[in-house]
KOLGU-4560 file (N, C-alpha, C; in nm, 3 decimals, padded with zeros to 5 digits):
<recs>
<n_xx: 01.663 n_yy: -03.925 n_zz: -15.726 ca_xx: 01.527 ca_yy: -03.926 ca_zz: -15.777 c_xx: 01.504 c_yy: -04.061 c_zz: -15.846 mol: A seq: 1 type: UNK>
<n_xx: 01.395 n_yy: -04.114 n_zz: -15.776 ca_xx: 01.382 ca_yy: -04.266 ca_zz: -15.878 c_xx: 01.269 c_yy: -04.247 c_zz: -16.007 mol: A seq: 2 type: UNK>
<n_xx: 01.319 n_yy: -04.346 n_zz: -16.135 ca_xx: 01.230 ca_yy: -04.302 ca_zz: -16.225 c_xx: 01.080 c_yy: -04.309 c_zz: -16.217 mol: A seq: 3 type: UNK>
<n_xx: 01.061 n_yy: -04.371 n_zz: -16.129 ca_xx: 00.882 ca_yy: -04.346 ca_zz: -16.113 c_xx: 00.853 c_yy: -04.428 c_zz: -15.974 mol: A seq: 4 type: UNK>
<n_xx: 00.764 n_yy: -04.343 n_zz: -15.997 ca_xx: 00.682 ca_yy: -04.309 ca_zz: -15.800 c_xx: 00.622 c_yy: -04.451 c_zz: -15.754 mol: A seq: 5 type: UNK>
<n_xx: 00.611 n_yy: -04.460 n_zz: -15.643 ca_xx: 00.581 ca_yy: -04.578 ca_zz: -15.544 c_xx: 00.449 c_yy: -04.589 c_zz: -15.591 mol: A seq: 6 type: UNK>
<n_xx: 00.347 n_yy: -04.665 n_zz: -15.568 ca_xx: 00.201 ca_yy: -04.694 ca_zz: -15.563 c_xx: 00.121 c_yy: -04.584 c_zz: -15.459 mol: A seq: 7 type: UNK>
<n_xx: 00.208 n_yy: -04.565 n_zz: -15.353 ca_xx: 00.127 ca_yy: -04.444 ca_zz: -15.254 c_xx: 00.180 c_yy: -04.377 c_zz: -15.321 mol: A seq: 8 type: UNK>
<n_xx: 00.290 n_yy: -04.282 n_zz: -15.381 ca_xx: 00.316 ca_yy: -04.167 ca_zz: -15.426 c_xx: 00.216 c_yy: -04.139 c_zz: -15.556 mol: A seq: 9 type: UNK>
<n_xx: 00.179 n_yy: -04.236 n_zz: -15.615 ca_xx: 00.050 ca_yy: -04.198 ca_zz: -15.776 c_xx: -00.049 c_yy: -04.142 c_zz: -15.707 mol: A seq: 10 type: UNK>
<n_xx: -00.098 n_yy: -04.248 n_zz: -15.563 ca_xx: -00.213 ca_yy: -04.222 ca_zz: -15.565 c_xx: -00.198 c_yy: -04.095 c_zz: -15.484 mol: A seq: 11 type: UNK>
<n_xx: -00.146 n_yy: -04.046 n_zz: -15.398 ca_xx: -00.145 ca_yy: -03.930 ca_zz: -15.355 c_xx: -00.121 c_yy: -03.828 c_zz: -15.457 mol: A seq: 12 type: UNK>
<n_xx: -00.033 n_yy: -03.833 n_zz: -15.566 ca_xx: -00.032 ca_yy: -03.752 ca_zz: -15.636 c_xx: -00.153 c_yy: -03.763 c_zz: -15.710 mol: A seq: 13 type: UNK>
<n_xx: -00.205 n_yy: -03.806 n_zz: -15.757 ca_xx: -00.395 ca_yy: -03.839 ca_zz: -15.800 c_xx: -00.435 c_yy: -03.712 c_zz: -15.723 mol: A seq: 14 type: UNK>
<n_xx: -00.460 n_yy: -03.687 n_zz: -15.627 ca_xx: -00.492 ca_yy: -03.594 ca_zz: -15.556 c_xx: -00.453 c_yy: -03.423 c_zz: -15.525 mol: A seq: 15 type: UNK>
<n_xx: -00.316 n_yy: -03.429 n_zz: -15.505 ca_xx: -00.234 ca_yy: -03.329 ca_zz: -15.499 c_xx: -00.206 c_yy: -03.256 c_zz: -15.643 mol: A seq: 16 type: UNK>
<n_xx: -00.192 n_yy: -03.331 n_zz: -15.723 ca_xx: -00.169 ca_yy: -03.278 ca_zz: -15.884 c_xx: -00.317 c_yy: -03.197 c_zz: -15.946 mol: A seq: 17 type: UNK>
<n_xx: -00.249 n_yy: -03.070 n_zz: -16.031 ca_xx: -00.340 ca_yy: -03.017 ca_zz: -16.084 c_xx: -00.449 c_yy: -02.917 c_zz: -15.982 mol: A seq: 18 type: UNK>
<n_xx: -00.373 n_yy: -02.854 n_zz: -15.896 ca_xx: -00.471 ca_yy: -02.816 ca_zz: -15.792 c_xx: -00.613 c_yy: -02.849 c_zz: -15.714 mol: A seq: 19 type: UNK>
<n_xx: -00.586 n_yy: -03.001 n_zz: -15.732 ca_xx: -00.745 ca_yy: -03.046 ca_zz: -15.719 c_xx: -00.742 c_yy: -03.059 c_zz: -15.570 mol: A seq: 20 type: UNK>
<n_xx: -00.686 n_yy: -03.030 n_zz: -15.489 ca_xx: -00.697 ca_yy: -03.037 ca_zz: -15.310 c_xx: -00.729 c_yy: -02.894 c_zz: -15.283 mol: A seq: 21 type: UNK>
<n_xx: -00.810 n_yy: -02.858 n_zz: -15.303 ca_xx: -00.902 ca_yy: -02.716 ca_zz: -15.260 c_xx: -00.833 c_yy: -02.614 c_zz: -15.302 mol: A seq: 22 type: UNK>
<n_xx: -00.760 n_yy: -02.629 n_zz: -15.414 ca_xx: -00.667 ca_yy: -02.507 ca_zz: -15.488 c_xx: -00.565 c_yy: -02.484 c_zz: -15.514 mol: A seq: 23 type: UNK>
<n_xx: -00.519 n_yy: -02.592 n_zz: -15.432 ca_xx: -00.334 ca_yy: -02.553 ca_zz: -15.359 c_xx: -00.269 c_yy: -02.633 c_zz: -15.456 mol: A seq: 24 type: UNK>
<n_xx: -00.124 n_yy: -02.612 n_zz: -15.497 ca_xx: -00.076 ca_yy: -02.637 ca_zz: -15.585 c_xx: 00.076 c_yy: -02.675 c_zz: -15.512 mol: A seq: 25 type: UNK>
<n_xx: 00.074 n_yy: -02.800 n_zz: -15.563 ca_xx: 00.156 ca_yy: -02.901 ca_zz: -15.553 c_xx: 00.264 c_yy: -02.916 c_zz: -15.664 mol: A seq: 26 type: UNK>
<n_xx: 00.416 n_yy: -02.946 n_zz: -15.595 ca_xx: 00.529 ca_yy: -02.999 ca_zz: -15.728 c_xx: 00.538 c_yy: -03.117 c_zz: -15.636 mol: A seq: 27 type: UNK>
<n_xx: 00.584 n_yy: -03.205 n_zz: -15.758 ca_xx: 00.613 ca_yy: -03.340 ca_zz: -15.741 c_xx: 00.763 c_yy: -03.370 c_zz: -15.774 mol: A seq: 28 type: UNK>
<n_xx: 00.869 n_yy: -03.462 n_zz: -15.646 ca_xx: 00.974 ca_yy: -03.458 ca_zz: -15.686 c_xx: 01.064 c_yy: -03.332 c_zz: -15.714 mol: A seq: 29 type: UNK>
<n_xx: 01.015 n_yy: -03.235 n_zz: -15.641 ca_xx: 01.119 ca_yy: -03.138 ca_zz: -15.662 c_xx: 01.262 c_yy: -03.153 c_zz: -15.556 mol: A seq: 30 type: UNK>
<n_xx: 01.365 n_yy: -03.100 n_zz: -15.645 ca_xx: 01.488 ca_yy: -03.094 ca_zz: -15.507 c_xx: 01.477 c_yy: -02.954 c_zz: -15.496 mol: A seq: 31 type: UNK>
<n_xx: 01.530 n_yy: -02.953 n_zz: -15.349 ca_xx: 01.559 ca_yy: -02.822 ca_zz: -15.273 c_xx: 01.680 c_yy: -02.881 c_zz: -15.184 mol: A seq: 32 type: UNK>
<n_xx: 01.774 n_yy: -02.798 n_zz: -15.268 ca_xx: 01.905 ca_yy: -02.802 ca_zz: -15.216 c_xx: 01.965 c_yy: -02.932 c_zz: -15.240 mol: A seq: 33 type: UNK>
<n_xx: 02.003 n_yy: -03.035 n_zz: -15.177 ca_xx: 02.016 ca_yy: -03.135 ca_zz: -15.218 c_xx: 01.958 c_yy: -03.255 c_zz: -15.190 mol: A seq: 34 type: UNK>
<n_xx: 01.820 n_yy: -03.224 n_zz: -15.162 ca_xx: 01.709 ca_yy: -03.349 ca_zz: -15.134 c_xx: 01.583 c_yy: -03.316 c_zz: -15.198 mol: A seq: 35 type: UNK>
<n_xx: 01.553 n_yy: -03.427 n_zz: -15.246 ca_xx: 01.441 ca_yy: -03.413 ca_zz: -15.357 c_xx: 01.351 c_yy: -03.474 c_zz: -15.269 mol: A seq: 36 type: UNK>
<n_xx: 01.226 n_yy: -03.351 n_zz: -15.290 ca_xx: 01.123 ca_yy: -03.410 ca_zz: -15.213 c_xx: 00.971 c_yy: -03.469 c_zz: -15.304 mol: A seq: 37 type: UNK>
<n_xx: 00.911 n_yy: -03.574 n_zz: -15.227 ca_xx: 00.762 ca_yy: -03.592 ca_zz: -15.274 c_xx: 00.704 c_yy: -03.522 c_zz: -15.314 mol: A seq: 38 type: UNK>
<n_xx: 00.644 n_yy: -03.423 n_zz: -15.212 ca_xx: 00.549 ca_yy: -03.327 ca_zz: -15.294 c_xx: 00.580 c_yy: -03.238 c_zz: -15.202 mol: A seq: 39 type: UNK>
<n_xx: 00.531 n_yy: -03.064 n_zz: -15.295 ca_xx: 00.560 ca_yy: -02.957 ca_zz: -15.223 c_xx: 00.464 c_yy: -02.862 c_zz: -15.259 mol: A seq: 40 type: UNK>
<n_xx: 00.418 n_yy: -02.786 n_zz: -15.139 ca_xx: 00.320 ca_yy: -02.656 ca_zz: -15.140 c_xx: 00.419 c_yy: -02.550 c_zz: -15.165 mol: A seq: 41 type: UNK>
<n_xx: 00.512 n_yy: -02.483 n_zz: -15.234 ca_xx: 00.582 ca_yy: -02.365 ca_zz: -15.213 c_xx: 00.500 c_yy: -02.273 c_zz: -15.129 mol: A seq: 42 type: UNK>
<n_xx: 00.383 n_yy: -02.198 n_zz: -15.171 ca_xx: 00.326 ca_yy: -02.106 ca_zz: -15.145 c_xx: 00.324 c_yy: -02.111 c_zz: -14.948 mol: A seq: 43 type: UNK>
<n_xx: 00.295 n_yy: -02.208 n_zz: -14.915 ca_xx: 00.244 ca_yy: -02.266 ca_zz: -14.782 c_xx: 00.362 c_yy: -02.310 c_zz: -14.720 mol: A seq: 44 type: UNK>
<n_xx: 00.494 n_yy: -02.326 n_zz: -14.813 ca_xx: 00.626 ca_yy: -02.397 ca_zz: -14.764 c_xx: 00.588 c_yy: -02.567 c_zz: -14.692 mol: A seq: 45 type: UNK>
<n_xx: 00.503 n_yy: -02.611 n_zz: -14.761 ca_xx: 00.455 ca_yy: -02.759 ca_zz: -14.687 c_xx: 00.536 c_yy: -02.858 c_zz: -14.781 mol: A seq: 46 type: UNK>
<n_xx: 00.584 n_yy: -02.899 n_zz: -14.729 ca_xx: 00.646 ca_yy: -03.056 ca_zz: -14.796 c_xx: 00.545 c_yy: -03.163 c_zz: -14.716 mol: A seq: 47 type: UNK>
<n_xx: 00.522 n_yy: -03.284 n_zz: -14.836 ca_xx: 00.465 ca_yy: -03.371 ca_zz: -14.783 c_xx: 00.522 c_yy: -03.553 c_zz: -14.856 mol: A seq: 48 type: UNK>
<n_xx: 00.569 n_yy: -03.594 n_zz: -14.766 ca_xx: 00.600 ca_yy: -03.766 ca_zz: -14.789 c_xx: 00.521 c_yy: -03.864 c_zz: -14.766 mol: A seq: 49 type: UNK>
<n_xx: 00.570 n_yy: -03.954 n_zz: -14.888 ca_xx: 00.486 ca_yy: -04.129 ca_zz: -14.841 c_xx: 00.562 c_yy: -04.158 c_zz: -14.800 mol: A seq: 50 type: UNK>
<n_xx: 00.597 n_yy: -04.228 n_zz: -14.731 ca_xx: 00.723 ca_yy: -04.364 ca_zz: -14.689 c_xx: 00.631 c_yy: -04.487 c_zz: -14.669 mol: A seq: 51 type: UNK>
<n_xx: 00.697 n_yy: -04.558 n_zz: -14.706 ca_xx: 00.701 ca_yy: -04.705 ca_zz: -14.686 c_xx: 00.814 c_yy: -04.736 c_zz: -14.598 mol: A seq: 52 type: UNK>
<n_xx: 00.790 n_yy: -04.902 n_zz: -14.539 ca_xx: 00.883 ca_yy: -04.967 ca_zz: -14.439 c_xx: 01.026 c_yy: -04.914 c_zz: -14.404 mol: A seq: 53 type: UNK>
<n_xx: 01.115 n_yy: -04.892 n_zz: -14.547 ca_xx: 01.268 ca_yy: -04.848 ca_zz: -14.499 c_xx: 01.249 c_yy: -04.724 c_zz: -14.466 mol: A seq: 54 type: UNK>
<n_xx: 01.185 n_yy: -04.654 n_zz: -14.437 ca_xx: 01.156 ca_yy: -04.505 ca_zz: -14.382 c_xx: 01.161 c_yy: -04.578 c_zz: -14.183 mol: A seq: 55 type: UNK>
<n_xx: 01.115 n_yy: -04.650 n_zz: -14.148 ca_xx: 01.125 ca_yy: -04.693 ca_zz: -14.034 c_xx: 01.226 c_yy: -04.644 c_zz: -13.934 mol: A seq: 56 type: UNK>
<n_xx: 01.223 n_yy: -04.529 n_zz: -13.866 ca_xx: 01.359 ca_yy: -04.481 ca_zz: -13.761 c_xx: 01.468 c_yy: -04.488 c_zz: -13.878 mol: A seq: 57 type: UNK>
<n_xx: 01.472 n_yy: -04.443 n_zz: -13.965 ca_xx: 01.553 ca_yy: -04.358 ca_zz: -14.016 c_xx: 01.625 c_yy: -04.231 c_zz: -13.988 mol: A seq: 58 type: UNK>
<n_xx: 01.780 n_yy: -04.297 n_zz: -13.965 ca_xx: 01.862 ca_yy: -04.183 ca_zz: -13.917 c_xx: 01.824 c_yy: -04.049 c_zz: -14.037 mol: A seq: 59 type: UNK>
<n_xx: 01.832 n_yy: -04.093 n_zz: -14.125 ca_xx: 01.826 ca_yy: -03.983 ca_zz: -14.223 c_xx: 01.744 c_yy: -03.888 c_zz: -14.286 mol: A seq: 60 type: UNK>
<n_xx: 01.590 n_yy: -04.005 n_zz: -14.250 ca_xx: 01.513 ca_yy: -03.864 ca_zz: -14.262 c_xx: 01.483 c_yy: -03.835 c_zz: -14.145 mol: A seq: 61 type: UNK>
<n_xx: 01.558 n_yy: -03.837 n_zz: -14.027 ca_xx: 01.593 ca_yy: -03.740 ca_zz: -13.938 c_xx: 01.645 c_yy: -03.631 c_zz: -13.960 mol: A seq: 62 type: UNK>
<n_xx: 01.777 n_yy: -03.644 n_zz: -14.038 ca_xx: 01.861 ca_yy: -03.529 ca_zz: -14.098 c_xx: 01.807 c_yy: -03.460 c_zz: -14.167 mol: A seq: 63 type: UNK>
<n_xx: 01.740 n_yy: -03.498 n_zz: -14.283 ca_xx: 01.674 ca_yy: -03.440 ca_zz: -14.413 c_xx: 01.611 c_yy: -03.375 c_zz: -14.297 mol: A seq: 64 type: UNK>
<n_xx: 01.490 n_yy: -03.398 n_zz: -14.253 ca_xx: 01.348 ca_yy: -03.305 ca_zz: -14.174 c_xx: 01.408 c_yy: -03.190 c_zz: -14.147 mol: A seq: 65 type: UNK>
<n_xx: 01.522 n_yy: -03.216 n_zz: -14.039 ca_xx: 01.555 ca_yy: -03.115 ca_zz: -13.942 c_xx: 01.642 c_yy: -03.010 c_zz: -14.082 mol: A seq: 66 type: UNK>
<n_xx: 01.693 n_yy: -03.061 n_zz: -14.151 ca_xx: 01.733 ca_yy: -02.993 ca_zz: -14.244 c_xx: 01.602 c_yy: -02.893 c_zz: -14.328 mol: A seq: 67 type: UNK>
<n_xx: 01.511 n_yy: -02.964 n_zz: -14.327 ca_xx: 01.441 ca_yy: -02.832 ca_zz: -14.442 c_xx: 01.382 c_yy: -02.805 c_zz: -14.323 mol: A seq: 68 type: UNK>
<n_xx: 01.286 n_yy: -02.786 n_zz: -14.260 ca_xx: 01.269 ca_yy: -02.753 ca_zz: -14.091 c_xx: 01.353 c_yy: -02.600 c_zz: -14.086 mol: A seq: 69 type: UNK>
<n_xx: 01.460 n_yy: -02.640 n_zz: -14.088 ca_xx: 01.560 ca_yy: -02.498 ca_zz: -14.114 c_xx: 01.566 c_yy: -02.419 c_zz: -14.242 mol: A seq: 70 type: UNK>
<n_xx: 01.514 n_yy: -02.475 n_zz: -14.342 ca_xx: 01.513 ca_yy: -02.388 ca_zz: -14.448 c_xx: 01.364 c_yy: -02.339 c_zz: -14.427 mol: A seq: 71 type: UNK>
<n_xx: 01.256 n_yy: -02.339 n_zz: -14.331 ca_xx: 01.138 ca_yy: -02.269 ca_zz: -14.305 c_xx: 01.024 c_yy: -02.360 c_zz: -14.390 mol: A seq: 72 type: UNK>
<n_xx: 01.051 n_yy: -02.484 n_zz: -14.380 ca_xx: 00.938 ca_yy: -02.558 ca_zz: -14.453 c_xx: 00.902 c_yy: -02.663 c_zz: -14.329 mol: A seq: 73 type: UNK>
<n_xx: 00.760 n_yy: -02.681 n_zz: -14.339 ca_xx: 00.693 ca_yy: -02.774 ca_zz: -14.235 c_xx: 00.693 c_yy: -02.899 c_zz: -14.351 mol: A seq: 74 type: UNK>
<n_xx: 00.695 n_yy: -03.016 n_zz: -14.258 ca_xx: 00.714 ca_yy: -03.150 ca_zz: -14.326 c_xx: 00.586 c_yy: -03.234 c_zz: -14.273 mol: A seq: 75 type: UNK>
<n_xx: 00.559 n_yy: -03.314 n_zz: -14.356 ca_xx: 00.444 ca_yy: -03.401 ca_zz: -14.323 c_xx: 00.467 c_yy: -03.541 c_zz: -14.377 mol: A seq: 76 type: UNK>
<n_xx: 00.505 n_yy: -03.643 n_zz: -14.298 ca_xx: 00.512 ca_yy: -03.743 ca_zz: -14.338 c_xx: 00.397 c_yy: -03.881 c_zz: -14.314 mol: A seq: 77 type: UNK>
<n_xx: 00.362 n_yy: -03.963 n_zz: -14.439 ca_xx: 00.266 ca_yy: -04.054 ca_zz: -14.401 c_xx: 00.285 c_yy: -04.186 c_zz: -14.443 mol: A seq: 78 type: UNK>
<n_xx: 00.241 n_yy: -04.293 n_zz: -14.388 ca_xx: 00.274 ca_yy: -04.445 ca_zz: -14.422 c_xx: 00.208 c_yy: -04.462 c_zz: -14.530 mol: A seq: 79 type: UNK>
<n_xx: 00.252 n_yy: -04.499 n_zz: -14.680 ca_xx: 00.211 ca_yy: -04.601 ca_zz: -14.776 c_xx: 00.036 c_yy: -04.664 c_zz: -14.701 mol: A seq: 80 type: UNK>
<n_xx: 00.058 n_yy: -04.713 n_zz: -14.623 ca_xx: -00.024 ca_yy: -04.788 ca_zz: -14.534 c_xx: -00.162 c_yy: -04.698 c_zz: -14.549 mol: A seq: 81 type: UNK>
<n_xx: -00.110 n_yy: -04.612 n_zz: -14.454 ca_xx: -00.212 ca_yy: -04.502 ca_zz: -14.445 c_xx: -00.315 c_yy: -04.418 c_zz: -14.532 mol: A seq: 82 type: UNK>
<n_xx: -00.213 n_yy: -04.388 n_zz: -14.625 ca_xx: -00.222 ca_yy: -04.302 ca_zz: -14.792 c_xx: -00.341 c_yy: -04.402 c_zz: -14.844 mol: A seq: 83 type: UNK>
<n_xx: -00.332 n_yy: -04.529 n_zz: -14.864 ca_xx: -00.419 ca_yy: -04.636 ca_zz: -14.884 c_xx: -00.569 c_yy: -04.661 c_zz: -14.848 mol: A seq: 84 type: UNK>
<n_xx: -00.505 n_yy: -04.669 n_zz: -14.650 ca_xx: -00.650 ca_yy: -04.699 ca_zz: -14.603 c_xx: -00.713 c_yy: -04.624 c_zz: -14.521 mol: A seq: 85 type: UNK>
<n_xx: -00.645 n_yy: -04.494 n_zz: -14.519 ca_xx: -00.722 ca_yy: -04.398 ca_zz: -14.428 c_xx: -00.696 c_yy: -04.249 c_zz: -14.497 mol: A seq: 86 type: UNK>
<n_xx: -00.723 n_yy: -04.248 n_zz: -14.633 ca_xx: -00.711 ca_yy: -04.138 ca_zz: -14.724 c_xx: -00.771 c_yy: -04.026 c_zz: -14.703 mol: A seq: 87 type: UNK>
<n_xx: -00.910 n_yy: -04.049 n_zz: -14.636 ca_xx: -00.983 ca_yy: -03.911 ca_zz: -14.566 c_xx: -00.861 c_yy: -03.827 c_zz: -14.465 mol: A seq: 88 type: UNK>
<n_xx: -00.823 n_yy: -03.914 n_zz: -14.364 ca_xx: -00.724 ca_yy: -03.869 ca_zz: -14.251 c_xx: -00.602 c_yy: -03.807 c_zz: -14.330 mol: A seq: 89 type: UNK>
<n_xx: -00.594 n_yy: -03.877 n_zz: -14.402 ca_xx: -00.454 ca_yy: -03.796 ca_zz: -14.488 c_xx: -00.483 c_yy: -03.661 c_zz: -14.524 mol: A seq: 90 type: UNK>
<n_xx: -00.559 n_yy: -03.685 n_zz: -14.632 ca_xx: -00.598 ca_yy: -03.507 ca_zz: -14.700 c_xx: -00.625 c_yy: -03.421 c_zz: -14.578 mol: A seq: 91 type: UNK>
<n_xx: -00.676 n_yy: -03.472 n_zz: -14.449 ca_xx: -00.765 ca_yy: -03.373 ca_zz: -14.373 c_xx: -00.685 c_yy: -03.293 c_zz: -14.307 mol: A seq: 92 type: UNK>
<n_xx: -00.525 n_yy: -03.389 n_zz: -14.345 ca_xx: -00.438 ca_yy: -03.388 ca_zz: -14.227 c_xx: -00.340 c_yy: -03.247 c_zz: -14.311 mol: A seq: 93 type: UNK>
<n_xx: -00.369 n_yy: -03.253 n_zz: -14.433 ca_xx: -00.296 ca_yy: -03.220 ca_zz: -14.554 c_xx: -00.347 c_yy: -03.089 c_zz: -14.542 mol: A seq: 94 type: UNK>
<n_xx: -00.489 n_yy: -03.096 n_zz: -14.555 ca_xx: -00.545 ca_yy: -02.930 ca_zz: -14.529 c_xx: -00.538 c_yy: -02.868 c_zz: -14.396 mol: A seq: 95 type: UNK>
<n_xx: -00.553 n_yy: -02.913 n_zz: -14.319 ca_xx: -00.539 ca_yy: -02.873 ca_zz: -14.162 c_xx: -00.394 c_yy: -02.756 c_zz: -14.160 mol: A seq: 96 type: UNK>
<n_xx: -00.297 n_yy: -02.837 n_zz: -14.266 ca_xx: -00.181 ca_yy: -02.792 ca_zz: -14.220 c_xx: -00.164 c_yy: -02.680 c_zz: -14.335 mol: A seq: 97 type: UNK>
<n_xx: -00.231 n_yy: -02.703 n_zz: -14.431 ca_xx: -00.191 ca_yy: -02.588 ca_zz: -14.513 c_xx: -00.280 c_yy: -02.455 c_zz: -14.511 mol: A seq: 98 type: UNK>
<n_xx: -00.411 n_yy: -02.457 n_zz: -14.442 ca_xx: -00.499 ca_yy: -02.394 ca_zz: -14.401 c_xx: -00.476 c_yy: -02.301 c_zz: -14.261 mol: A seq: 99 type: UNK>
<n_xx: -00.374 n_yy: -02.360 n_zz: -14.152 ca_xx: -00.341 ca_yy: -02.316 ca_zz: -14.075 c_xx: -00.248 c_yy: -02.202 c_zz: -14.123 mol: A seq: 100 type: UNK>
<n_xx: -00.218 n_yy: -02.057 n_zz: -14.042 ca_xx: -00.129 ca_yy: -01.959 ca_zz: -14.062 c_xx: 00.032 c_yy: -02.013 c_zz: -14.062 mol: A seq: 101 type: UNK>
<n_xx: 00.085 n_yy: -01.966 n_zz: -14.151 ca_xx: 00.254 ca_yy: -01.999 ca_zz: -14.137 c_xx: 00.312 c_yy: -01.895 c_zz: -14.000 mol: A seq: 102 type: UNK>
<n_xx: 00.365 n_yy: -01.965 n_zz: -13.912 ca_xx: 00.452 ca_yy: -01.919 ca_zz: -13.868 c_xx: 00.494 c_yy: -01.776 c_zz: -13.857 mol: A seq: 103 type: UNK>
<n_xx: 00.538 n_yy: -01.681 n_zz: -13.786 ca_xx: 00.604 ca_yy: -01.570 ca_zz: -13.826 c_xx: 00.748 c_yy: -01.601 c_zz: -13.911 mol: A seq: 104 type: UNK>
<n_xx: 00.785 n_yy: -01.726 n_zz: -13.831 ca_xx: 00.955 ca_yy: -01.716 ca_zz: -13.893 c_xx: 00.919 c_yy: -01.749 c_zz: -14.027 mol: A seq: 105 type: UNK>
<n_xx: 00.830 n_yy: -01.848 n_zz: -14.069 ca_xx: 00.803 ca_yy: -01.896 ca_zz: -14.202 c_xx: 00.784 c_yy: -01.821 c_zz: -14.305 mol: A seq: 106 type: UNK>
<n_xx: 00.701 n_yy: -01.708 n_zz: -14.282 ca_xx: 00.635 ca_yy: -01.621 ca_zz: -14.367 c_xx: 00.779 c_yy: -01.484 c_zz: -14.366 mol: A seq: 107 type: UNK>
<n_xx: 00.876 n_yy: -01.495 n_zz: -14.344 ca_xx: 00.964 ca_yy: -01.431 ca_zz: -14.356 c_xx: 01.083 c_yy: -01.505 c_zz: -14.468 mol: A seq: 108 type: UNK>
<n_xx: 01.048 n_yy: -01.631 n_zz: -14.436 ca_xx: 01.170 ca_yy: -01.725 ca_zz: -14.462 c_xx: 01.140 c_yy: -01.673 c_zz: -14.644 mol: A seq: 109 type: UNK>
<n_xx: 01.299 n_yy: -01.665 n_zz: -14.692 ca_xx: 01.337 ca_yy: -01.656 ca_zz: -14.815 c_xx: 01.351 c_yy: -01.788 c_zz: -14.906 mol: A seq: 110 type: UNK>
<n_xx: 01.302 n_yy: -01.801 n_zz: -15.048 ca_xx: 01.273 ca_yy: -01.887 ca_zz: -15.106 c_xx: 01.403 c_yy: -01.996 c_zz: -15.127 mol: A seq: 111 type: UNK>
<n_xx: 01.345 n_yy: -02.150 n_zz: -15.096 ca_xx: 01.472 ca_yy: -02.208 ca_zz: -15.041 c_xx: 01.532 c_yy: -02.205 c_zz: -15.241 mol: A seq: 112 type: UNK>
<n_xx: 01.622 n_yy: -02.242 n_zz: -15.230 ca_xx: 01.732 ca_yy: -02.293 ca_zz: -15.341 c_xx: 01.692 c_yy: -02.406 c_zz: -15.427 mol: A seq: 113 type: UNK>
<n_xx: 01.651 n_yy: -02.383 n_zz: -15.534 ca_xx: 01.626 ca_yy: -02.471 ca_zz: -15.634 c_xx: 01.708 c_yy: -02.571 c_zz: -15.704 mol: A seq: 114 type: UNK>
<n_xx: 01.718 n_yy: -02.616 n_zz: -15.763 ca_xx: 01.799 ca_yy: -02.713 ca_zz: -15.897 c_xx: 01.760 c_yy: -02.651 c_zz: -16.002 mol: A seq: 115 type: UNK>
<n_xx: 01.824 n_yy: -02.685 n_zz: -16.088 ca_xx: 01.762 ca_yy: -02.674 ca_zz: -16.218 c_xx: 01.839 c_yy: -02.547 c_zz: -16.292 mol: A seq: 116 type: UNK>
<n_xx: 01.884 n_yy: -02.441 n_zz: -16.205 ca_xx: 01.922 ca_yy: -02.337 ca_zz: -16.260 c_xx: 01.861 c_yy: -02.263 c_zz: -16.388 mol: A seq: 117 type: UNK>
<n_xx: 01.867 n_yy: -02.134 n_zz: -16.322 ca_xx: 01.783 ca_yy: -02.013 ca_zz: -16.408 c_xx: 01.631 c_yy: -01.995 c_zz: -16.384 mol: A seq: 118 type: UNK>
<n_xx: 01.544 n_yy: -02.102 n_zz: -16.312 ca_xx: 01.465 ca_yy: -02.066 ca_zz: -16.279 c_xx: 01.409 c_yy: -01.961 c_zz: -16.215 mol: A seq: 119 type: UNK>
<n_xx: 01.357 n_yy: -01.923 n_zz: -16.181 ca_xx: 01.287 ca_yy: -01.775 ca_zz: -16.111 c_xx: 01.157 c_yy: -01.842 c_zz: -16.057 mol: A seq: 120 type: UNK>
<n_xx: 01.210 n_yy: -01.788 n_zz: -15.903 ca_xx: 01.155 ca_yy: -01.836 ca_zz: -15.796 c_xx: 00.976 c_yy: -01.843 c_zz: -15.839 mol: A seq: 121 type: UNK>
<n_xx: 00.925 n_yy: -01.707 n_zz: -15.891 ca_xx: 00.839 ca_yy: -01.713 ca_zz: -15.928 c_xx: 00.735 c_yy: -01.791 c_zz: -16.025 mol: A seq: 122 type: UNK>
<n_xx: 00.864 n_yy: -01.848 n_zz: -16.066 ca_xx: 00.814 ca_yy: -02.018 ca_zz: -16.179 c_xx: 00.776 c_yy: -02.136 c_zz: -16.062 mol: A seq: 123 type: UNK>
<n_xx: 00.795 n_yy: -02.136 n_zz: -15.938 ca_xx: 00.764 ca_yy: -02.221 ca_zz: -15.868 c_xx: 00.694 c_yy: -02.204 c_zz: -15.808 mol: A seq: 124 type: UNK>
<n_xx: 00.629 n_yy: -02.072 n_zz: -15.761 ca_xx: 00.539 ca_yy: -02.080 ca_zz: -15.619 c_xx: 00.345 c_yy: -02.113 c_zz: -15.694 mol: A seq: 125 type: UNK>
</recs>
């Protein structure tokens, strides 16, 4: 976890924080399991990333994806770039996906594994 967020990660979080994206409620920087993510819909199981340049064909967030992918969370990743200059497309892209029905397997899937210990799942969704 780095101590503070990229320039696309504020400004997306500007948005995502405080339920101000049509209700939905966003954590920032949470880990699940042992990767800490950008931002997260629990309720919707949506994870969503900025990346910038070293994100580029990255073996690893190959791994990571396919990894929560399997823990029943859809991933959404977007360029710094993008987050910037095509911010309508982002959010639209943001609601599209959280507005759409989960999955059967999703809406079965059990709440992934936290950090933090002692929490109750219900403190997160």
């Amino acid at each position: 976890m780095r101590s503070g967020p990229t320039e696309a990660e504020h400004r997306l979080w500007q948005i995502l924080r405080a339920k101000r994206l049509a209700g939905f409620k966003f954590k920032r920087q949470l880990a699940i399991d042992h990767y800490i993510v950008d931002f997260v819909c629990l309720q919707h199981r949506l994870i969503v990333e900025a990346d910038g340049g070293h994100h580029s064909e990255s073996s690893g967030d190959t791994r990571r994806d396919a990894y929560l992918r399997a823990q029943a969370f859809r991933v959404l990743r977007f360029w710094n770039n993008d987050i910037f200059n095509n911010e309508e497309g982002v959010l639209a892209s943001i609601l599209n996906a959280l507005q759409a029905p989960l999955p059967a397997r999703l809406r079965r899937a059990s709440p992934p594994p936290l950090k933090g210990g002692g929490a109750d799942w219900s403190d997160h969704a």
